[in-house]
C-alpha distance (Angstrom), angle and dihedral (degrees) to the residues before:
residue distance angle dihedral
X1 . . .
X2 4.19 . .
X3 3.87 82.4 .
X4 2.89 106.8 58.8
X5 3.95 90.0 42.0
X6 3.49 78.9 58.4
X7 3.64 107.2 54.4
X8 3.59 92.7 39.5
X9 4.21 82.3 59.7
X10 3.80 97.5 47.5
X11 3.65 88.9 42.6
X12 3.66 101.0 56.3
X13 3.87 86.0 40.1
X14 4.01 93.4 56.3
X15 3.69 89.8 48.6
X16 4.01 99.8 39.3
X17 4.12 86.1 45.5
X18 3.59 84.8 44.9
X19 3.60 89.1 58.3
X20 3.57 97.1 50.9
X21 3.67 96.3 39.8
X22 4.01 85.3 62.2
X23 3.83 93.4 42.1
X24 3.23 104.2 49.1
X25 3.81 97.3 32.0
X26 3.23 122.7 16.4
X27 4.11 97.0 49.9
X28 3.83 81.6 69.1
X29 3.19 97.1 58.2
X30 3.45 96.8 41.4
X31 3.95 89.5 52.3
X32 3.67 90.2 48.6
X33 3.66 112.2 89.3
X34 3.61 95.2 177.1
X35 3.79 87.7 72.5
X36 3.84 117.1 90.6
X37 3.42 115.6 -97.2
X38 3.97 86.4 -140.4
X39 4.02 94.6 75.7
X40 3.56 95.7 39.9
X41 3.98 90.3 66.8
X42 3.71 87.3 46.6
X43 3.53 88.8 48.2
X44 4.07 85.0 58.5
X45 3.62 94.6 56.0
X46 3.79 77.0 86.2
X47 3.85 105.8 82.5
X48 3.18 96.6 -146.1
X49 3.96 97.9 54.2
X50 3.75 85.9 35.6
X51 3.97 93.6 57.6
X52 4.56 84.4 43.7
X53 3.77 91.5 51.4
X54 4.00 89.2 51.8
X55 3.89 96.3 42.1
X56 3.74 88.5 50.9
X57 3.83 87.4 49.3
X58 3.21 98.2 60.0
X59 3.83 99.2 35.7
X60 3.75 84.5 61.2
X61 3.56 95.4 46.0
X62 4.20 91.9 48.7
X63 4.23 92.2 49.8
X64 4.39 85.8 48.1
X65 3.82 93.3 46.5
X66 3.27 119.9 18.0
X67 3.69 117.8 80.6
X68 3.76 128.5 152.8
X69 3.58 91.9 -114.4
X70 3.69 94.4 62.3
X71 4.02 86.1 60.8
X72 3.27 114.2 93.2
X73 4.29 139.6 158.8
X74 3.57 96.8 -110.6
X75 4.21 83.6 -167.0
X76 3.31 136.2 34.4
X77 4.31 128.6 -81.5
């Protein structure tokens, strides 16, 4: 049963370090555009940072775009 203990541990470490790694890290670098383009995608070979960079992505994308007043019922109720 320590095993599994165990990999429960590490696992919510890698993904809670993963977390901060991407916070605290990564959304400079993604901010920054002086920074070649070239190491962020081999920055996203780690998942982790890869799965960040696309969250962010679309975050920004959704706050730009998406306002209530572009919803509308394209049918009727």
């Amino acid at each position: 049963m320590s095993n599994v203990l165990d990999i429960t541990v590490f696992g919510f470490v890698l993904v809670f370090g993963s977390w901060l790694a991407g916070g605290f890290f990564f959304k400079r670098l993604i901010a920054d555009v002086s920074f070649p383009r070239v190491w962020l995608i081999v920055l996203e070979i780690f998942p982790a940072l890869s799965l960040y960079r696309g969250l962010d992505d679309l975050f920004n994308f959704s706050e730009a775009h998406l306002r209530w007043g572009h919803m509308e019922c394209g049918g009727k109720a």
